[in-house]
C-alpha positions in Angstrom: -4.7 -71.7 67.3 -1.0 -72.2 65.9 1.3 -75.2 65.2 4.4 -73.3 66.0 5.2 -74.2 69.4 7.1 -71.5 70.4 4.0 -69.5 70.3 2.5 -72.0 72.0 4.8 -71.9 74.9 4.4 -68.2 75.0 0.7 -68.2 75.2 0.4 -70.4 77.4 3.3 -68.7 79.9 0.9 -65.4 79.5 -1.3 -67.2 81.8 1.1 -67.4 84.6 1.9 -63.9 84.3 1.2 -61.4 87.5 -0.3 -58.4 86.4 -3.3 -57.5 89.6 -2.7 -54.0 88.5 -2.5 -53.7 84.3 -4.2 -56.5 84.2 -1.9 -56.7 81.1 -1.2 -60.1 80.7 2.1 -60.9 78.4 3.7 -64.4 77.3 7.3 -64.4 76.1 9.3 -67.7 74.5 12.8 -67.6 73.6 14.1 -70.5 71.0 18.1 -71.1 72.4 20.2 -71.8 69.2 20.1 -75.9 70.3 16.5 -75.8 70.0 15.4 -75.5 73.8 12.4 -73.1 74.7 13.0 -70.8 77.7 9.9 -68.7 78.7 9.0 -65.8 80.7 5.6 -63.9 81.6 5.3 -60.3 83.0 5.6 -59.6 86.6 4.4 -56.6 88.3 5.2 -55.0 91.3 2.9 -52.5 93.1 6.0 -50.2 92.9 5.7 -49.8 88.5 9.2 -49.0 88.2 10.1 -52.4 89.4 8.1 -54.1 87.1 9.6 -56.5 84.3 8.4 -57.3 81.1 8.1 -61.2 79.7 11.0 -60.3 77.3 13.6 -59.6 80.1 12.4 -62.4 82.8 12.5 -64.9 79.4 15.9 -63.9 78.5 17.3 -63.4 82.3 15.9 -66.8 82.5 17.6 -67.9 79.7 21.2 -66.8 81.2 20.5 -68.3 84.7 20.4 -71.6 82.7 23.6 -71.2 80.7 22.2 -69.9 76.9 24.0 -66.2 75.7 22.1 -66.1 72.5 18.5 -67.0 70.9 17.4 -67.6 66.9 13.5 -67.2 67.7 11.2 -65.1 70.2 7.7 -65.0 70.2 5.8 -62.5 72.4 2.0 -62.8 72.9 -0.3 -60.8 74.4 -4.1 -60.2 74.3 -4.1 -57.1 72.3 -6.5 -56.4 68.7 -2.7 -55.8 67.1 0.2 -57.7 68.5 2.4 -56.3 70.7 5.5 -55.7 70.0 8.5 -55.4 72.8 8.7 -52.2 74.6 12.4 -50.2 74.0 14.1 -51.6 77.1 13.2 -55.4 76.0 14.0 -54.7 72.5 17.8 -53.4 74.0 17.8 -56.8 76.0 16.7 -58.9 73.5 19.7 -57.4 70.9 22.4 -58.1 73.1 21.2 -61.7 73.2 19.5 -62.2 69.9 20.4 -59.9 67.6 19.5 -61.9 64.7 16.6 -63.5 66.3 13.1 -63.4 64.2 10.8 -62.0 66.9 7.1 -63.4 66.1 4.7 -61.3 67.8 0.8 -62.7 67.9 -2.2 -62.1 69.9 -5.2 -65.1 71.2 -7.2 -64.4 68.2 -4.5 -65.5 65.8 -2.6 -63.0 63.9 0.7 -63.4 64.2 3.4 -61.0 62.7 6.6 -61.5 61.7 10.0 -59.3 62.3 14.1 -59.5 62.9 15.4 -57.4 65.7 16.8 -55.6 62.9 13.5 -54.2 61.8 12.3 -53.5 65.3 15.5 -52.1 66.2 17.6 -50.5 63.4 20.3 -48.5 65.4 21.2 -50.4 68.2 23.0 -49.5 71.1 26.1 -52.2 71.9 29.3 -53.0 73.0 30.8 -51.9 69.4 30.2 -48.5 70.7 31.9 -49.2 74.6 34.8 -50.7 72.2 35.4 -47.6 70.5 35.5 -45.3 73.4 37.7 -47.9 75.7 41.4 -46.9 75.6 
């Protein structure tokens, strides 16, 4: 389907994801600035508010293993369009890869092409907790 293996490693962590309720399954790769590949999948919980997106548990993972900041993400997910990150993942993902090109593609093979910038214009971040700490 695709020769870049970052999408690769997302698609194929989408099938590890645990989604018995959605049924929603969604792969996420993160590309570490040294070239490593950290991944994450959704993970629901039968309480929704709990649940956590591929985004987060592939940057959280991320962290756990030392890395503060990615250059690539790729989400996939089996949608007609691809799916792009919800609001709290796109937060997450620009206080750890703000200048990240975030690939988003589906099984059949379209793949699209963004930088957090685009998906997220106005960010919230600690500029802002700077200017109001005294």
């Amino acid at each position: 389907m695709t020769t870049d293996p970052l999408i690769a490693a997302a698609t194929e962590a989408r099938f590890r994801a645990f989604a018995p309720f959605s049924h929603f399954l969604v792969g996420a790769a993160l590309e570490a600035e040294d070239g490593t590949t950290v991944v994450g999948c959704n993970v629901e919980s039968a309480s929704y508010g709990l649940t956590m997106c591929a985004e987060r548990v592939a940057v959280f993972s991320g962290v756990a293993r030392g890395f503060r900041c990615f250059k690539r993400v790729a989400i996939v997910a089996d949608t007609e369009t691809p799916t792009p990150p919800c609001g709290a993942c796109r937060q997450i993902l620009w206080e750890f890869a703000p200048d990240a090109e975030v690939i988003l593609a589906n099984l059949t093979g379209t793949v699209l092409r963004f930088t957090m910038r685009d998906l997220l214009p106005h960010p919230f971040d600690a500029k802002q907790l700077a200017e109001h700490s005294v």
